[in-house]
Every structure is written in structure tokens, then in C-alpha cells.
N, C-alpha and C positions, 0 to 999 in steps of 0.2 A: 505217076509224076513223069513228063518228060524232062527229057535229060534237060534242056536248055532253060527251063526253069531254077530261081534259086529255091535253099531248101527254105521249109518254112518252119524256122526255128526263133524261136526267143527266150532268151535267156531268164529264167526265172530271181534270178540275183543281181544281174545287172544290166541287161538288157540287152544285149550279144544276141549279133544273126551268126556270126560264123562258128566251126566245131571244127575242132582238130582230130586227127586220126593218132595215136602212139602204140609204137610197137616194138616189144621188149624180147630180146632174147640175147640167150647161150650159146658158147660156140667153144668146141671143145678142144682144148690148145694143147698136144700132150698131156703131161701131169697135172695141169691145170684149168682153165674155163676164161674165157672173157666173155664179159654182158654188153651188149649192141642195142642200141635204139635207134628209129628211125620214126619222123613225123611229116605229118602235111595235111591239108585241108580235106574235109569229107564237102563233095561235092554233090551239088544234084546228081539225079537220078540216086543216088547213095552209091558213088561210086569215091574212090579217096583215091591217093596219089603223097606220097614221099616226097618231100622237095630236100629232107634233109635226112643225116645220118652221121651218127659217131659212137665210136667207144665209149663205154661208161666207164670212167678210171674210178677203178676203188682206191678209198686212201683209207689205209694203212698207217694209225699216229704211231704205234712203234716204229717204224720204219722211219719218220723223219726224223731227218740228222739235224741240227743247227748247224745253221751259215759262219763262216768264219772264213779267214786268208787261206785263200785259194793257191796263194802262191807256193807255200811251200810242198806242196803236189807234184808233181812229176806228170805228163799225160804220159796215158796208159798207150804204147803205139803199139800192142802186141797185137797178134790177130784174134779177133776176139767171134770172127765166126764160125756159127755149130759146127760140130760135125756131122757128114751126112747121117748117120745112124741115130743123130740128137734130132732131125729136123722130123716135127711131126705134122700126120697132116690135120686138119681144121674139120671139127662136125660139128655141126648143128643138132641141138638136140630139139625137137621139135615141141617136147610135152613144156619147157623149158619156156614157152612163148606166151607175153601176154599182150593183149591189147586194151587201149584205152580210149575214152570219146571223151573230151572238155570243152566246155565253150572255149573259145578262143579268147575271149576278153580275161574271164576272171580264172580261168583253171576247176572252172566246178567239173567235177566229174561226172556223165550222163551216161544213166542205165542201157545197155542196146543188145542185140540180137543180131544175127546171121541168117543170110537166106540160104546158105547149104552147113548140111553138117561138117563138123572137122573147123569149126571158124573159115568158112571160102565163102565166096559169093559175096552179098552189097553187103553194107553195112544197115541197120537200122535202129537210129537211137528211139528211144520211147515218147521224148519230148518233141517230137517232128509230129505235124499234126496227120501225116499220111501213115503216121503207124500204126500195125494191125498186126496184132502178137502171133494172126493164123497163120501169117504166109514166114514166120521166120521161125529160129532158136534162140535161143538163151544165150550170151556168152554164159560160160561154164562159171564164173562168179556170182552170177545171177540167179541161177536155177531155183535155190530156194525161195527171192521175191518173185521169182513169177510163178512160183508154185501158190503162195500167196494170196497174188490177184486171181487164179484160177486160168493162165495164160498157156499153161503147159501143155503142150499138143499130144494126145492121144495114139493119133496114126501119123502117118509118112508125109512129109514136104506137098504142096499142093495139091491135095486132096479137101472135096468140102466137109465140113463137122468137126473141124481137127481140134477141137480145143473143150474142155471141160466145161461143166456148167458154173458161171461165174458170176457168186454171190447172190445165187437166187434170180438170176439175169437167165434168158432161154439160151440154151447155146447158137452159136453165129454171133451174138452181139457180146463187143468185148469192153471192158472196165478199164480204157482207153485216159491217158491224162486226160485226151481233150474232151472226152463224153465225161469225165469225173465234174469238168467246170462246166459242165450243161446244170 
């Protein structure tokens, strides 16, 4: 697929050309964690791009007070910043990260795969009709559907034969959405 092409996706639910990219993680705040996302469109060539990004606030119902007069409060004018020996620094924990593919219209969630191991490299959802289980992986969600369909690669990233025999199919030819509506 060149890049300058759109992808060739349709929405089995609603009819959506466009898929969003989402991606979840952890980030280690001293004694505690914050959860981060970040989203943007999965573009041809299956390359994506963030347009956005925010903290996930967890809420906590113990924690809300009811609203009442304010007035009779005092503002707090004390210094209320840490101390150096409180201020911790931020990790990332890696294992902690997930990612997601939705049509953009309705939010359905679409099955996809990685062209390098570790989740790096393009992306590729299964419902794109340029997709070919040989040349990718699994998101780690996935692993047992596409163990499955027979999708699961044998040997190493771009090599030929990579994938098991699928469904009584010779191997090289794969059990593909779009060979399924052949």
C-alpha cells in the first residue's frame, strides 16, 4: 500500500472508513501510578499519529465530599509544596501499555497485529483488506484468535512459509476476512 493512498477499511457495523489508534498506560508517581492515554487516526500506509492526550482521572466515590458553603472555610495560604526528598521521579512501566484499533464512527473494537515484535512498527488491523497475518504479530490480546484461524507465525518477521497450515488451506494462503467473503 502506498502511503498516499487511504486505507481500505469499512466498517462492518456501521459503515466507517476511518480507525482510530488508542493507547493506554502507566506511569509511576512515587507511592502511587497515573493511567495516560493517548489517541489519533491510523493512517495509510498503517502508520498512526496522536493528535490527543490526557490523564485518566480515576474517581474514587469514597472520596467525594458533598458541595455545601464554602464560605465558612478559610483558604489554606500555607506552603503546600513537597519537600525535596517527597518529590518522586515518573516511570513508565512498559508491560502496563495497551493498545487499541476502533472504527472511528461507532467505537467497535478491531482485531490487529504489529510488524515488529515488542508492539513497534505499523500497525495492522485484520479488517483492512491489504492484511496478511505473514508479514505481522499478534497484539498480545489476540494471540489465542489467531492461533485459531491458523495465523500464528512459525519462524521470524519476513521470512517466507511463516505461518502454519490454515484450516486444511496449503500454507502461503491465509483465512483472510476478505478471502473468508470469497
Amino acid at each position: 500500500m502506498e502511503d498516499n493512498q487511504p486505507l481500505k477499511f469499512t466498517c462492518k457495523t456501521c459503515g466507517g472508513h476511518d480507525l482510530t489508534v488508542l493507547h493506554v498506560w502507566s506511569v509511576l508517581t512515587g507511592t502511587g501510578s497515573e493511567n495516560w492515554q493517548e489517541w489519533g487516526p491510523l493512517e495509510a500506509g498503517h502508520l498512526w499519529r496522536y493528535d490527543y492526550k490526557e490523564r485518566i482521572e480515576e474517581v474514587n466515590e469514597d472520596d467525594e465530599v458533598e458541595r455545601g458553603d464554602f464560605g465558612e472555610f478559610a483558604e489554606d495560604d500555607s506552603d503546600s509544596e513537597p519537600e525535596e526528598y517527597e518529590a518522586a521521579e515518573q516511570e513508565v512501566i512498559p508491560a502496563s501499555d495497551e493498545f487499541y484499533i476502533n472504527c472511528s464512527s461507532c467505537d467497535r473494537e478491531i482485531e490487529f497485529g504489529w510488524s515488529q515484535q515488542d508492539r513497534q512498527g505499523l500497525i495492522f488491523p485484520v479488517e483492512l483488506l491489504d492484511f496478511d497475518p505473514s508479514i505481522c504479530l499478534p497484539d498480545p490480546k489476540y494471540v489465542e484468535a489467531w492461533h485459531q484461524h491458523g495465523w500464528l507465525r512459525t519462524e521470524s518477521p519476513n521470512e517466507p512459509e511463516l505461518f502454519e497450515t490454515n484450516k486444511g488451506m496449503p500454507i502461503g494462503q491465509k483465512d483472510t476476512p476478505a478471502r473468508r467473503k470469497e
